[in-house]
C-alpha positions in Angstrom: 12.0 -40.0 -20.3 13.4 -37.6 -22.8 17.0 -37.8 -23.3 19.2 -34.5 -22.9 19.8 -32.8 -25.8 24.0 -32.1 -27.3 24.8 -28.4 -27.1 24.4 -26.7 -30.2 27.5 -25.8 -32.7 28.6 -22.4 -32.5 27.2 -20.2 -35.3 28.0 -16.8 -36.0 25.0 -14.1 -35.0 23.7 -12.5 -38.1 21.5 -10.3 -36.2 21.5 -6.9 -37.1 22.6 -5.3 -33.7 23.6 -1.5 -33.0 27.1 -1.1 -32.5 28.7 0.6 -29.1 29.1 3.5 -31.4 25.5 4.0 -31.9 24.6 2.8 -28.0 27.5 6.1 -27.2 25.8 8.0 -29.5 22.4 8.4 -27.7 23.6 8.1 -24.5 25.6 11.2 -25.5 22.5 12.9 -26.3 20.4 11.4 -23.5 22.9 12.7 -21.0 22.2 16.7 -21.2 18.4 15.8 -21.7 18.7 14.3 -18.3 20.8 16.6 -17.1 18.9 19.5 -17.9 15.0 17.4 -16.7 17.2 17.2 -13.4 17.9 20.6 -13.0 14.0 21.7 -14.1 12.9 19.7 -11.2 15.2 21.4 -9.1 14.6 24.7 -10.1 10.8 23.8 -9.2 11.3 22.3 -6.0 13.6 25.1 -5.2 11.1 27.3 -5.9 8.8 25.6 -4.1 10.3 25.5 -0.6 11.4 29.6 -1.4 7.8 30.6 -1.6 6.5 28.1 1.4 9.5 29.8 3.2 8.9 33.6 2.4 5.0 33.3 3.4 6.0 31.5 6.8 8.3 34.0 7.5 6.6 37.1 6.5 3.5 35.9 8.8 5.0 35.4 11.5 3.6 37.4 14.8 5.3 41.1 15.2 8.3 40.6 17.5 9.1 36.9 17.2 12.6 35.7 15.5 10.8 32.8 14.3 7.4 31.9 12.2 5.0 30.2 14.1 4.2 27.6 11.2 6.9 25.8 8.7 5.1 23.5 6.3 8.4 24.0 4.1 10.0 21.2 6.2 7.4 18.7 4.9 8.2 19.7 1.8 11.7 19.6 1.7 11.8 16.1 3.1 9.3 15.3 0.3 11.6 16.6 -2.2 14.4 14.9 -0.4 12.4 11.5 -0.8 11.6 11.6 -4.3 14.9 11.9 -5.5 15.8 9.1 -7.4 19.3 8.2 -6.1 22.0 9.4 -3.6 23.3 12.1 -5.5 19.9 13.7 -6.2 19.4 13.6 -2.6 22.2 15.1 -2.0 21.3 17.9 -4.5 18.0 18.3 -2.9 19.7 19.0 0.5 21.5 21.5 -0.8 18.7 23.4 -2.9 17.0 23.4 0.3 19.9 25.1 2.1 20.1 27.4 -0.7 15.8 28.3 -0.8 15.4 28.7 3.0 18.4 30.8 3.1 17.3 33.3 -0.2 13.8 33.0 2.1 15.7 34.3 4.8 17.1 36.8 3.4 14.4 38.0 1.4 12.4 38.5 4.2 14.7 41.1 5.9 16.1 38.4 8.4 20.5 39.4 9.2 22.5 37.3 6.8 24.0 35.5 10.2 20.4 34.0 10.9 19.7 33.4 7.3 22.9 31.3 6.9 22.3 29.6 10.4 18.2 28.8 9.2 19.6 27.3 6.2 22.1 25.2 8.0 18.8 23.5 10.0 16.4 23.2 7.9 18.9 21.4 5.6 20.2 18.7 8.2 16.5 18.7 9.0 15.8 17.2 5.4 18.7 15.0 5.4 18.1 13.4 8.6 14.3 13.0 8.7 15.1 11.5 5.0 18.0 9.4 6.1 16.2 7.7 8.8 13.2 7.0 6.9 14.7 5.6 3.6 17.8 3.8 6.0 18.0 0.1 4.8 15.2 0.7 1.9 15.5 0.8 -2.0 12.3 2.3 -2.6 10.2 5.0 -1.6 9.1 4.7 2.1 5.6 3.5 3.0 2.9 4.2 5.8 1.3 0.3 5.5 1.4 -0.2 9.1 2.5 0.5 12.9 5.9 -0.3 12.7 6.1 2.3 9.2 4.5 5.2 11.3 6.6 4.4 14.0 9.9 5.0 12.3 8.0 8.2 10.4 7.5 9.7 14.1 10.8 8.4 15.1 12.2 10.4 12.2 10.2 13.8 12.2 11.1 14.3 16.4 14.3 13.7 15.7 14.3 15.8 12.9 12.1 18.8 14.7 14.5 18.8 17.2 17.5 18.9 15.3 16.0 21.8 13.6 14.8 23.5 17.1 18.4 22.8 18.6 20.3 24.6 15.4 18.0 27.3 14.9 18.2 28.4 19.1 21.6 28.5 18.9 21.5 30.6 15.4 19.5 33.0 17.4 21.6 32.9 20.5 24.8 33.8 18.6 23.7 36.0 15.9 20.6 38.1 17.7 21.1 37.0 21.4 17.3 36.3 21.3 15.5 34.1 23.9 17.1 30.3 22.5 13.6 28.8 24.7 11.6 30.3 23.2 13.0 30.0 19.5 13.5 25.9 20.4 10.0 25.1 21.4 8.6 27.2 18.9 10.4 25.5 15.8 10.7 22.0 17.0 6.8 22.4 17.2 6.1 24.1 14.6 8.1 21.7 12.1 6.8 18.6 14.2 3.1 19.7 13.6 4.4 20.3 9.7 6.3 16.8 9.5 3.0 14.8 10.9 0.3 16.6 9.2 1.7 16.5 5.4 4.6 13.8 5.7 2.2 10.7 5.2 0.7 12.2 2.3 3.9 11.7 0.7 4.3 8.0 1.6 3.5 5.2 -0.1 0.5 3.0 1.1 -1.2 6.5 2.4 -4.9 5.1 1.6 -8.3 4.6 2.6 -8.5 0.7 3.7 -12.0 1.2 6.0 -15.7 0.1 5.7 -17.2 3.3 5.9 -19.4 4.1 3.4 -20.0 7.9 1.8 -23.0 8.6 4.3 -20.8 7.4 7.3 -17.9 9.8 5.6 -20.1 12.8 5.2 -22.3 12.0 8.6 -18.4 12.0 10.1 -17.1 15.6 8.9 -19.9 17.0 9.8 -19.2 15.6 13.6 -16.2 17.1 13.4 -17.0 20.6 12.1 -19.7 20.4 15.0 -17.2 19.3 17.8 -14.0 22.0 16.3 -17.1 24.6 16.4 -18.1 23.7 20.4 -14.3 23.3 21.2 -12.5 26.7 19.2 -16.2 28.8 18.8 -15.9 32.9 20.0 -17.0 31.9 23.8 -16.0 27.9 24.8 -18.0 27.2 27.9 -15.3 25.3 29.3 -11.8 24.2 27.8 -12.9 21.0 26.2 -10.4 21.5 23.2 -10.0 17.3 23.2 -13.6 17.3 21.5 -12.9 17.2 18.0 -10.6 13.5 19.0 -13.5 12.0 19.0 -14.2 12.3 15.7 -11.1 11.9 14.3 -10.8 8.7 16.3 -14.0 7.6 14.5 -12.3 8.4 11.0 -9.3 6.4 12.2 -11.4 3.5 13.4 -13.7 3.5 10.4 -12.1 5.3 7.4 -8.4 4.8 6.9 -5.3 6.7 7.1 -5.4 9.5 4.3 -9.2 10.0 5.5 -7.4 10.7 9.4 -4.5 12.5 7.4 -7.0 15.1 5.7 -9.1 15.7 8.2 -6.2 16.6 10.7 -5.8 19.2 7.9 -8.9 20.6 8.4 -8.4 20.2 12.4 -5.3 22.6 12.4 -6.4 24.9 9.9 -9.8 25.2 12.0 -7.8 25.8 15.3 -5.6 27.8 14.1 -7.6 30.1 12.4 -10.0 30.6 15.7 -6.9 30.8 18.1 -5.7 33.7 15.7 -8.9 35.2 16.2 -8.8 34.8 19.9 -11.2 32.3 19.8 -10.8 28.8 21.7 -8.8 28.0 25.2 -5.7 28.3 23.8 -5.9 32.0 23.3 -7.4 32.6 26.4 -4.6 30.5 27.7 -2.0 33.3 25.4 -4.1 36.3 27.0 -2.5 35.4 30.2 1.1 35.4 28.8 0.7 38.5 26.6 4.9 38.9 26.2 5.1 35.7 24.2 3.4 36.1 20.7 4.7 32.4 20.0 2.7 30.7 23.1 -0.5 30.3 20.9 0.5 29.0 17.9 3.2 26.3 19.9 0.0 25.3 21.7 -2.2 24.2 18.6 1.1 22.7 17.2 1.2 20.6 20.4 -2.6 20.4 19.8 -2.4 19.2 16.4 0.4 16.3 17.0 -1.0 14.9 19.8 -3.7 14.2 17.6 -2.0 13.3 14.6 -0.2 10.6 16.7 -3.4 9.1 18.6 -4.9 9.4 14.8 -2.9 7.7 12.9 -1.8 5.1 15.7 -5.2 4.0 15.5 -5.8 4.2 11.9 -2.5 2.0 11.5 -3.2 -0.3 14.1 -6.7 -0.8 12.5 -4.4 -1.5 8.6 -2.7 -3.8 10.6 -5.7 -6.0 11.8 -7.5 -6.0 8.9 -4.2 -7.0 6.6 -3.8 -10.1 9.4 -7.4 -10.8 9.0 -7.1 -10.7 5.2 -4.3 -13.3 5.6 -5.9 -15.3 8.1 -8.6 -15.6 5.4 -5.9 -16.4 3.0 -4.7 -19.4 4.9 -8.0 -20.6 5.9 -9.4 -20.9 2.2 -6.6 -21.9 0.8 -4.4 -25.3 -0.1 -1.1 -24.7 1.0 0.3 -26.3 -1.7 -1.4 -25.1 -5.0 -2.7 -21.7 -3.6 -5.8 -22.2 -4.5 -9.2 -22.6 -2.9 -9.4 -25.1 -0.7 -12.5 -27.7 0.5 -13.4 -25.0 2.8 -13.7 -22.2 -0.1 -15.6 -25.0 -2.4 -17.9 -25.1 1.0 -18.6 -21.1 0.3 -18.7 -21.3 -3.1 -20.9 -24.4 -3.4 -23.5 -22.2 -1.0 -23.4 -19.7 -3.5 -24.7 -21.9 -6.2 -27.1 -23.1 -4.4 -28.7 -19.8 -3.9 -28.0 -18.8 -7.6 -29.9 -22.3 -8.1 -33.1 -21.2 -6.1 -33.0 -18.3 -8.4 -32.9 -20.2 -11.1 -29.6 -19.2 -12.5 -27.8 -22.9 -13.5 -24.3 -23.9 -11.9 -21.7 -26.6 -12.9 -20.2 -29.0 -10.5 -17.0 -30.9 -12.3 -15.3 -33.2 -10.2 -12.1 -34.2 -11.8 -9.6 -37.2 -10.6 -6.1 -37.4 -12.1 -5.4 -40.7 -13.6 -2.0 -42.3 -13.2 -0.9 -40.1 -10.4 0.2 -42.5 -8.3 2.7 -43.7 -11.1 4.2 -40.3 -10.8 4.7 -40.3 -6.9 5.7 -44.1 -7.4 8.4 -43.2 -10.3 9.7 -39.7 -9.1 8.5 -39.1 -5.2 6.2 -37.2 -3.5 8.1 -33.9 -4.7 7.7 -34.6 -7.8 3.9 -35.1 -7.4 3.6 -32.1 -5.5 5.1 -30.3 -8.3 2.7 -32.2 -10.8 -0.5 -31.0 -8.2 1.0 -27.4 -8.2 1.5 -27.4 -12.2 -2.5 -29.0 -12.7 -4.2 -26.3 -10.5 -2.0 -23.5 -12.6 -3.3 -24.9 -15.8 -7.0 -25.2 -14.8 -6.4 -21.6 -13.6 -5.3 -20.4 -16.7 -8.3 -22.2 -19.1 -11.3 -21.8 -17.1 -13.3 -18.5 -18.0 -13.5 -15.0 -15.4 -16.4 -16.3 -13.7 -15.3 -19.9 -12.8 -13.7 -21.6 -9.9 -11.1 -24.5 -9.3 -10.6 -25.9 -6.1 -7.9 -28.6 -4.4 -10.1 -30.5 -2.4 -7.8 -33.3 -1.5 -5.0 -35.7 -2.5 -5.6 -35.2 -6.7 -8.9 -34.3 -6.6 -10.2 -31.0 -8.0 -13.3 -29.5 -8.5 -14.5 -26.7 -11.2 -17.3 -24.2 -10.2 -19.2 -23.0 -13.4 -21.9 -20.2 -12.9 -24.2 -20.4 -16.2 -23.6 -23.6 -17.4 -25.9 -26.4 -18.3 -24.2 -30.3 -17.9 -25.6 -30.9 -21.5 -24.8 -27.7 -23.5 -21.7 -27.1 -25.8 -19.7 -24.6 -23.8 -19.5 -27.2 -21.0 -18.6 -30.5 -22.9 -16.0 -27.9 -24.7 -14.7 -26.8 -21.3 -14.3 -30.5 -20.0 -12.4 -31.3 -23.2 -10.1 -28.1 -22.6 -9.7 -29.6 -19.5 -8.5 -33.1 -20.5 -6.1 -31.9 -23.0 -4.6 -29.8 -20.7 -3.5 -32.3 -17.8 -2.6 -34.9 -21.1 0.0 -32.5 -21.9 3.8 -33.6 -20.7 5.0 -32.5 -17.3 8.7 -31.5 -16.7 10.0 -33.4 -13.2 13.4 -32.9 -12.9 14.9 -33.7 -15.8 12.4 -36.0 -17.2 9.0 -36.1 -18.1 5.7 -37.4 -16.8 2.2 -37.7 -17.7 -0.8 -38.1 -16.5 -4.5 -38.0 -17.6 -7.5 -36.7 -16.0 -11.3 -38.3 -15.6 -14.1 -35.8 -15.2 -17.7 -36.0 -13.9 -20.1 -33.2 -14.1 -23.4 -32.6 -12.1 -25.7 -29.6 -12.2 -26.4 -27.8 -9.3 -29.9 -28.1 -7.8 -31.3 -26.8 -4.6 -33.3 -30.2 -3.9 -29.4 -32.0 -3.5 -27.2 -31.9 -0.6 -23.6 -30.8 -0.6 -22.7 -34.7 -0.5 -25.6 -35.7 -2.7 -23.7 -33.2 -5.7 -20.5 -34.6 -4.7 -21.4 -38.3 -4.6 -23.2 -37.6 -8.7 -20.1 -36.2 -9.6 -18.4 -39.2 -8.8 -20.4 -41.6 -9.8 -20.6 -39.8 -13.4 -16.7 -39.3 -13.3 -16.5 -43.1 -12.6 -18.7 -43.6 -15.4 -15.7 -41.6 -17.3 -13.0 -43.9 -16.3 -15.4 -47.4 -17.3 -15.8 -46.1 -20.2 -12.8 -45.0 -21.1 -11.3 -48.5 -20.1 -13.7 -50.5 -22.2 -12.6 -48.3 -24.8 -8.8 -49.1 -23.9 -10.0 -52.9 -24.3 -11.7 -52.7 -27.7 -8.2 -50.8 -29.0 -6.0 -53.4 -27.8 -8.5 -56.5 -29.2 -10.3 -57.1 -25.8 -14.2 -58.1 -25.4 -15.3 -55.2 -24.5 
C-alpha cells in the first residue's frame, strides 16, 4: 500500500510565460485576419448562389414567372450549414437574401418580386438549416434512417415555405397564377434540396459490397433503362424503369453511389423531356398553356426516387451498422473489449490453415498469478479493473500482427503469426509480457500486484483445438513448478 503523499510547498513559477499584453497583442491582429477570411468566404458563397440564381432564372421557359429548376437552394442551405457558429449563419442568411435578390434583379424580374424572391429563399435557408442542425453541435450527418428522415422532414418543410412566399410574391406584385407559381417552386427546390443536400452531409459514403464490375455492370443498367423509359418514341409510359436500378445501387452500393446516380437520373430526364422526349412531355403536349407542367413533373419524378433511394440505401447502413455491432458483442469480452473465446475460436482456425501452409503460429496461454489475492484484498471491482488494465497492456506490447484474447476468469491467450516456440523474438515477447503484468497496479488508492505464468505451444495441423490448449497448459504449469522451486532454493528450501 503506498501511503499518500503531503501537498507540495507553494513555489513561485519561474516559467517564462507571455503576458496578457502579448496574448492582446495577437489577438488584436488575429481579429481583422479573421474578419477579413470571413468576409472572403462570404463574398464567394455570395457569389456562388448569384450565378446558380442568374442561370436558373434566365432559363426558365418563355412566359413563366418562375424557373423550372433552383439548385441555388441546395446551396444556400450548404452555405448556411458550414458556417461555423450562429452569427455566421445568420450572415449567411442574409447574403443569401442579398444574391437571389441582385439575381432577381439582374435578370429583368420587377424589384417587388425580386424583394419578395429574396425574402423566400432566405427563410428557405434558415429553416431547412434550423431544423436540421436543431439540438446538434456539429455538422449534420446522413448515417442512418432517422438522419434522412429529419433531412426530408426539413427540405418539404422548407420547399413549401419557399412555394408558399414566392405564390403570394407573385399574387401581389404581378397578379400571376399563385398555383401554378406554388407547385412549381416547392418542386423544383424539393427536387434541388434531395438531390444535392446529402452530398453536403456528413456520413454521405459508400458502405456496400459491390465491387467495380458490379458498379460499372450497374450504370450501364441504368443508362439502358433511362434510354427505354425517356428515348425519342417510349412504347408505353414506363418512366418507373430506371427504379430498378437505382434500387440496386441502394441495395448494393451505398448512399453517395444512390446520391450520384440520381444526378445522372434528373439530368437524363430532364434533358429528354426538354427535347420532347419521354411521357412526361407527351403528358405537357396535352396541356400546351402551362410551360411549367413538364419540368414539375420530372421534379416529382426525381424525388420520388430520391426518397425510395435513399430510404433503401439508409435502411441497408442501418442493418449492416447493427450487424457490425452484433459482431462486436458476439466476439467480444464485455469487460476488457477484447476478443473473446469465441474470436480465439476464429483465430485459432486461421492458424491452423496458415499451419497447413506451412507458415508457423504461436499459441501463449498466460495465467495471472496472485489474482485471487487481489479480489480477496480489494473486491471483485478492483479485479475487474486489474483484468481490464492486463488486456490494455498486452494490447499495447504485442506486435501489428498479433492477437490477445480474454478467454475466461484471468486467463488470456496471445496469437502469434510467424513465430517459432524456440526462437528469440518469442522468448523476448514472453518476457515483455511478464514484466508488464509485474508492474504495480493502481486500485483505488492503493496498489496491487500481480504476476503472470506463461505457456507457449506451436501450432500444428495434426493437434486439436483442445489438444493446443491442454500443451499450453501443461507447459505454463511447468512455468509456475519451476518458478516455485526456484522461490524454494531463494528462501533456503530443498528444492
Amino acid at each position: 500500500m503506498s501511503a499518500d503523499l503531503p501537498p507540495a510547498p507553494d513555489r513561485p513559477d519561474l516559467r517564462l510565460r507571455p503576458t496578457p499584453v502579448h496574448r492582446a497583442g495577437r489577438d488584436r491582429h488575429r481579429g481583422p485576419l479573421r474578419s477579413l477570411a470571413l468576409l472572403a468566404v462570404l463574398a464567394g458563397f455570395g457569389a456562388a448562389v448569384f450565378l446558380l440564381s442568374v442561370g436558373a432564372v434566365v432559363l426558365r421557359p418563355e412566359g413563366a414567372e418562375v424557373s423550372v429548376w433552383w439548385p441555388a437552394a441546395a446551396a444556400a442551405v450548404v452555405g448556411v450549414l458550414l458556417a461555423p457558429d450562429h452569427r455566421g449563419r445568420v450572415a449567411a442568411v442574409l447574403v443569401v437574401a442579398l444574391a437571389t435578390g441582385l439575381a432577381n434583379l439582374a435578370a429583368s424580374r420587377p424589384p417587388a418580386v425580386a424583394v419578395g424572391f429574396a425574402i423566400a429563399n432566405a427563410a428557405e435557408a434558415a429553416l431547412v438549416s434550423g431544423l436540421l442542425l436543431r439540438g446538434r453541435r456539429s455538422r449534420p450527418g446522413l448515417v442512418g434512417v432517422d438522419d434522412l428522415s429529419r433531412m426530408l422532414l426539413a427540405a418539404g418543410a422548407g420547399a413549401v415555405l419557399a412555394g408558399g412566399l414566392a405564390a403570394v410574391t407573385v399574387e401581389a406584385a404581378v397578379e400571376g397564377d399563385w398555383w401554378s407559381t406554388w407547385r412549381s417552386v416547392t418542386t423544383s427546390h424539393g427536387s434541388a434540396l434531395v438531390l444535392l443536400l446529402p452530398l453536403a452531409l456528413r456520413g454521405t459514403r459508400d458502405h456496400g459490397e459491390a465491387t467495380a464490375r458490379e458498379r460499372f455492370a450497374q450504370v450501364l443498367v441504368l443508362l439502358v433503362l433511362l434510354g427505354a423509359a425517356f428515348g425519342p418514341e417510349p412504347p408505353l409510359p414506363v418512366s418507373l424503369l430506371p427504379a430498378m436500378a437505382v434500387f440496386w445501387a441502394a441495395l448494393r452500393c451505398g448512399t453517395r453511389t444512390v446520391v450520384l446516380q440520381l444526378l445522372l437520373t434528373g439530368a437524363v430526364v430532364s434533358a429528354a423531356t426538354l427535347q420532347g422526349w419521354g411521357p412526361y412531355a407527351l403528358v405537357a403536349a396535352q396541356v400546351p398553356d402551362d410551360p411549367l407542367l413538364p419540368g414539375n413533373l420530372v421534379h416529382v419524378f426525381v424525388i420520388s426516387m430520391g426518397v425510395m433511394g435513399l430510404g433503401i440505401a439508409t435502411t441497408q447502413q442501418d442493418r449492416r451498422a447493427a450487424l457490425a455491432q452484433v459482431r462486436r458483442l458476439a466476439f467480444s469480452d464485455s469487460l476488457t473489449g477484447i476478443g473473446n473465446r469465441r474470436a480465439f475460436d476464429a483465430l485459432f482456425s486461421d492458424a491452423v490453415e496458415r499451419a497447413r501452409r506451412g507458415e508457423a503460429s504461436l499459441l501463449l496461454l498466460l495465467d495471472l498469478d496472485g489474482f485471487k489475492g487481489v479480489n480477496d484484498a480489494h473486491g471483485h471491482e478492483a479485479g475487474d479493473q486489474v483484468l481490464t488494465e492486463v488486456a490494455e497492456r498486452l494490447s499495447g506490447l504485442i506486435r501489428e500482427q498479433d492477437t490477445v484474447v480474454r478467454l475466461g476468469g484471468d486467463e488470456f491467450v496471445v496469437l502469434c503469426p510467424g513465430l517459432h516456440q524456440d526462437g528469440d523474438d518469442a522468448h523476448r515477447l514472453q518476457q515483455r509480457i511478464v514484466d508488464a503484468v509485474a508492474e504495480p497496479f493502481r486500485v483505488g488508492r492503493d496498489e496491487a500486484s500481480i504476476g503472470v505464468s506463461v505457456g507457449g505451444v506451436q501450432v500444428t495441423p495434426s493437434l486439436s483445438h483442445a489438444d493446443h490448449l491442454r500443451a499450453a497448459d501443461a507447459a505454463m504449469y511447468r512455468v509456475k513448478g519451476e518458478r516455485r522451486r526456484e522461490q524454494r532454493r531463494r528462501d533456503g528450501g530443498l528444492g
